[in-house]
BABASE-920502 format. One record per residue (C-alpha): residue number from 1; residue in three letters; z, x, y. Coordinates in pm, 1 decimal, padded with zeros to 6 digits. Layout:
N
FIGU   num   residu          z          x          y
FIGU   NUM      ALA          Z          X          Y
...
***
This chain:
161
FIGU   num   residu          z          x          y
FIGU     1      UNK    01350.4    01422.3    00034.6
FIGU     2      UNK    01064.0    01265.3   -00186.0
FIGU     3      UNK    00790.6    01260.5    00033.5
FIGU     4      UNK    00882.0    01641.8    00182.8
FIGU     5      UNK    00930.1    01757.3   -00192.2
FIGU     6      UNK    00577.2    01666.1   -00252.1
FIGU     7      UNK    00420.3    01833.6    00022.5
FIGU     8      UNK    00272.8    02135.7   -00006.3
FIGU     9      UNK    00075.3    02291.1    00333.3
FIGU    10      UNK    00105.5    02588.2    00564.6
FIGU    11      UNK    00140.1    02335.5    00892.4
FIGU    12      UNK    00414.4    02125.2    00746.6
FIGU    13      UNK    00798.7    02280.9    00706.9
FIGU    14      UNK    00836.8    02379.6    00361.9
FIGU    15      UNK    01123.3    02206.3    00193.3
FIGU    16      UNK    01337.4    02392.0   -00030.2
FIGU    17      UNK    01580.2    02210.7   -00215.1
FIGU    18      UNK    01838.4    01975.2   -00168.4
FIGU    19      UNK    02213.8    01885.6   -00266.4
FIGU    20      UNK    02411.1    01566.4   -00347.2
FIGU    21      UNK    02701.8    01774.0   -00455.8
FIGU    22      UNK    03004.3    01754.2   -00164.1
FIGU    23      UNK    02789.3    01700.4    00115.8
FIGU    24      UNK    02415.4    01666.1    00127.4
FIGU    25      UNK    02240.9    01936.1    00213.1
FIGU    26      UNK    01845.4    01987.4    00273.1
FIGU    27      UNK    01745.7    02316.1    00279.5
FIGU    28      UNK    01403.1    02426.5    00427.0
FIGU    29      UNK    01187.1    02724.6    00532.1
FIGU    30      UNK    01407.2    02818.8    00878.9
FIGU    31      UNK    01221.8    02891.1    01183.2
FIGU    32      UNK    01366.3    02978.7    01525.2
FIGU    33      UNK    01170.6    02793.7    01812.7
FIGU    34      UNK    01006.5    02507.1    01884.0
FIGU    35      UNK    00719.3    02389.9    02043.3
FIGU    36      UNK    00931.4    02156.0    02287.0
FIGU    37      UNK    01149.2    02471.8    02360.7
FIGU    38      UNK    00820.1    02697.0    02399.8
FIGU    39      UNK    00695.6    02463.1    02678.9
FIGU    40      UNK    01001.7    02480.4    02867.1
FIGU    41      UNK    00980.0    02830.5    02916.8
FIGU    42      UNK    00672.1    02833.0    03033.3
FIGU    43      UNK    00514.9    03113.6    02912.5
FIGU    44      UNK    00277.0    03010.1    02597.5
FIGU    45      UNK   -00131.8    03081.2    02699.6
FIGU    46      UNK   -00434.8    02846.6    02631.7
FIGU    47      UNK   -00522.8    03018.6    02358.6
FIGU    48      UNK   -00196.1    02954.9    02205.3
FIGU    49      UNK   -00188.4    02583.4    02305.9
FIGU    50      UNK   -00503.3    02533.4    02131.2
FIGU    51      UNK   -00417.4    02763.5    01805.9
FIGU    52      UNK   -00093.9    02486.6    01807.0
FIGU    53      UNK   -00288.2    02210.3    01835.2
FIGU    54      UNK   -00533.4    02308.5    01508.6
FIGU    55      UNK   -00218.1    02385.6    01338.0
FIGU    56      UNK   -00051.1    02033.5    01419.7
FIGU    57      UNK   -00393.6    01836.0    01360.9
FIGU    58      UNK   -00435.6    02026.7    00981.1
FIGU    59      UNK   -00119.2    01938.7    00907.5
FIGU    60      UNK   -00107.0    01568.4    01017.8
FIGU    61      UNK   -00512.8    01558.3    00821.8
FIGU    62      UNK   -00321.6    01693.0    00489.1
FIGU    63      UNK   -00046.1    01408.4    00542.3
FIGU    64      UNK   -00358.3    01109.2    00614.1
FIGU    65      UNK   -00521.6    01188.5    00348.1
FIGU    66      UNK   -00254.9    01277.4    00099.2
FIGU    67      UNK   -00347.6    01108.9   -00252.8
FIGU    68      UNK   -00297.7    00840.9   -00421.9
FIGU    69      UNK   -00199.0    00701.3   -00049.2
FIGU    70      UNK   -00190.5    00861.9    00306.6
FIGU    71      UNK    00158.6    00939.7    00451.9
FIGU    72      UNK    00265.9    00840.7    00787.1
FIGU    73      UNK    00457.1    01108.2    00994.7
FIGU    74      UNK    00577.3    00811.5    01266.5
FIGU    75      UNK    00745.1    01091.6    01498.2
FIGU    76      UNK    00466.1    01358.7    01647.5
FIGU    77      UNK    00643.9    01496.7    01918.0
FIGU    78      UNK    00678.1    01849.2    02050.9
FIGU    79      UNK    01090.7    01884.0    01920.5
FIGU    80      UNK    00887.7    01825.0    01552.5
FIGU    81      UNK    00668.3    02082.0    01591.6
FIGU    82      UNK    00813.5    02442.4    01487.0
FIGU    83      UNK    00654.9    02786.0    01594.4
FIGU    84      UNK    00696.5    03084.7    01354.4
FIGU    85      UNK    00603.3    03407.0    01497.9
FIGU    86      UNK    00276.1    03564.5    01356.6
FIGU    87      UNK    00084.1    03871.8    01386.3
FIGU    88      UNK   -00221.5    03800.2    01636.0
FIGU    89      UNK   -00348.0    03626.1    01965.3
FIGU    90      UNK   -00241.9    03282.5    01862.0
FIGU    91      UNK    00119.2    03412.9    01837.5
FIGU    92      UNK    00257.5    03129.3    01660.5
FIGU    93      UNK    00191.9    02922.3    01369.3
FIGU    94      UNK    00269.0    02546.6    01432.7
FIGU    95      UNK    00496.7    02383.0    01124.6
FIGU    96      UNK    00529.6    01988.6    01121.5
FIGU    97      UNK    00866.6    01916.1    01083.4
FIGU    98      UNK    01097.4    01629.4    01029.0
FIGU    99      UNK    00986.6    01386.9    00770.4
FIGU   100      UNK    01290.5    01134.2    00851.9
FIGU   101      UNK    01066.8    00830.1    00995.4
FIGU   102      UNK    00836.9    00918.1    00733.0
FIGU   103      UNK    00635.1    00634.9    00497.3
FIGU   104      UNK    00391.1    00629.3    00284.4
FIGU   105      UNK    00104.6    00431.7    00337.7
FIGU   106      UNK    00164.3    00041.4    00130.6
FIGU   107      UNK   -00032.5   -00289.1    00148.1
FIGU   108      UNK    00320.1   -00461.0    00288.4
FIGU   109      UNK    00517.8   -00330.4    00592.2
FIGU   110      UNK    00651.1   -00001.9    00606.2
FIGU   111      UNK    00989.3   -00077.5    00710.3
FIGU   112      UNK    01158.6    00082.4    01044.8
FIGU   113      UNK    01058.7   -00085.5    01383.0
FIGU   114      UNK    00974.4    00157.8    01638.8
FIGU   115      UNK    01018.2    00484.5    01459.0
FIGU   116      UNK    01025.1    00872.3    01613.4
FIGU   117      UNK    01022.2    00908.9    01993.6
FIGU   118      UNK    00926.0    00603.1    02232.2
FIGU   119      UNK    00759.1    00870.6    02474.7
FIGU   120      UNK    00487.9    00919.2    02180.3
FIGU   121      UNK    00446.8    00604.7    02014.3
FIGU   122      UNK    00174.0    00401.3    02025.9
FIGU   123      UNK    00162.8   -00001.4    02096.1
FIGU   124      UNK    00142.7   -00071.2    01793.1
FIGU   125      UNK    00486.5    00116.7    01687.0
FIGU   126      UNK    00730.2   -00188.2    01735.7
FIGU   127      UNK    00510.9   -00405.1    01474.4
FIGU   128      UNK    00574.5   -00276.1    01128.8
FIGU   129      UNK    00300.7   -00424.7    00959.3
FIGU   130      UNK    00063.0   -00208.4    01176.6
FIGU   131      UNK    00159.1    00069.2    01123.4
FIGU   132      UNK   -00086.4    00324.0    01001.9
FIGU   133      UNK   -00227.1    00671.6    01037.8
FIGU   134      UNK   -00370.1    00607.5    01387.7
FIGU   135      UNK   -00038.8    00553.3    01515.4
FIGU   136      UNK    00002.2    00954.1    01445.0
FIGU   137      UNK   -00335.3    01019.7    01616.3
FIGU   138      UNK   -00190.3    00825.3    01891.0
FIGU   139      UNK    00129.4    01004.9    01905.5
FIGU   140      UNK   -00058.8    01377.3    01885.3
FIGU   141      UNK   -00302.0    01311.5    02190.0
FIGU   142      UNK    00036.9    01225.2    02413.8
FIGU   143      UNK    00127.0    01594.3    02239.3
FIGU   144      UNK   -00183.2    01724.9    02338.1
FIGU   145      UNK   -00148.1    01616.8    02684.3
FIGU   146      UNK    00231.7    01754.9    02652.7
FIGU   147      UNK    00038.8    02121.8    02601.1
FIGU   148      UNK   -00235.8    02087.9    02845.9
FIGU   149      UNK   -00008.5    01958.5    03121.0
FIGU   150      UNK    00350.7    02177.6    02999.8
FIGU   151      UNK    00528.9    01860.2    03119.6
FIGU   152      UNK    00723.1    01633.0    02890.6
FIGU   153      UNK    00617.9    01277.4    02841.5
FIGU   154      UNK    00721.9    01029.2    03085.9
FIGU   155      UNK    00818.3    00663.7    02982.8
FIGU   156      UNK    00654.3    00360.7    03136.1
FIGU   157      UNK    00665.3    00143.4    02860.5
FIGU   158      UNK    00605.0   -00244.2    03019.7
FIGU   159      UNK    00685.9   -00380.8    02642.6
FIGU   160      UNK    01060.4   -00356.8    02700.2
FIGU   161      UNK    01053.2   -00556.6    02999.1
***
């Protein structure tokens, strides 16, 4: 809740408010479809794909270079990427979404060991102390390829043997 209260951009899912009172409860901008459930049905054009992909990449720029330090998203993946309807031939415009692995950028470690989706996470994921705004760049190009390709992710990761 503090790093999505401070941000403020039309590719990231704008947060609301929030409640500690009975249950907690985190209210933000509600939008129906996502880009993982777009894919599936097969029917979003290249001109789409790429209006999605500007949307995601301004959205992941805002969080880099966020001041006074950059914020880490740590989970790019095409469930975290929300399509509202618009007026025109993109179709869509693409909302970052789920700030839960979040960090902001700090001299020491940022905390959580392999964070977000293993499918999109770079090499350098598992080591804390790496982690860094590249890891996001990492994570988008396996999202681009997601789009070009309209075929999940598949896992081959040698580290865990």
């Amino acid at each position: 809740m503090s790093i999505a209260s401070r941000l403020h951009h039309p590719n990231l899912v704008q947060f609301i408010g929030a409640t500690k009172v009975g249950n907690p409860l985190i209210l933000t901008e509600l939008i129906s479809t996502s880009l993982n459930q777009e894919l599936h049905r097969n029917q979003l054009t290249n001109q789409q794909i790429l209006s999605i992909a500007q949307d995601v990449a301004l959205g992941l720029n805002y969080l880099h270079l966020f001041k006074p330090q950059p914020i880490i998203h740590r989970d790019v993946s095409s469930p975290n990427v929300l399509l509202k309807p618009c007026i025109g031939p993109a179709g869509y415009e693409a909302k970052v979404a789920d700030y839960g692995t979040a960090k902001v950028v700090q001299g020491t470690s940022t905390g959580t060991v392999m964070p977000g989706n293993v499918a999109y996470a770079a090499p350098e994921a598992p080591i804390p102390d790496q982690h860094s705004p590249a890891m996001d760049v990492y994570s988008y190009s396996v999202l681009l390829m997601e789009m070009n390709l309209r075929c999940p992710p598949g896992i081959n990761d040698k580290r865990e043997k």
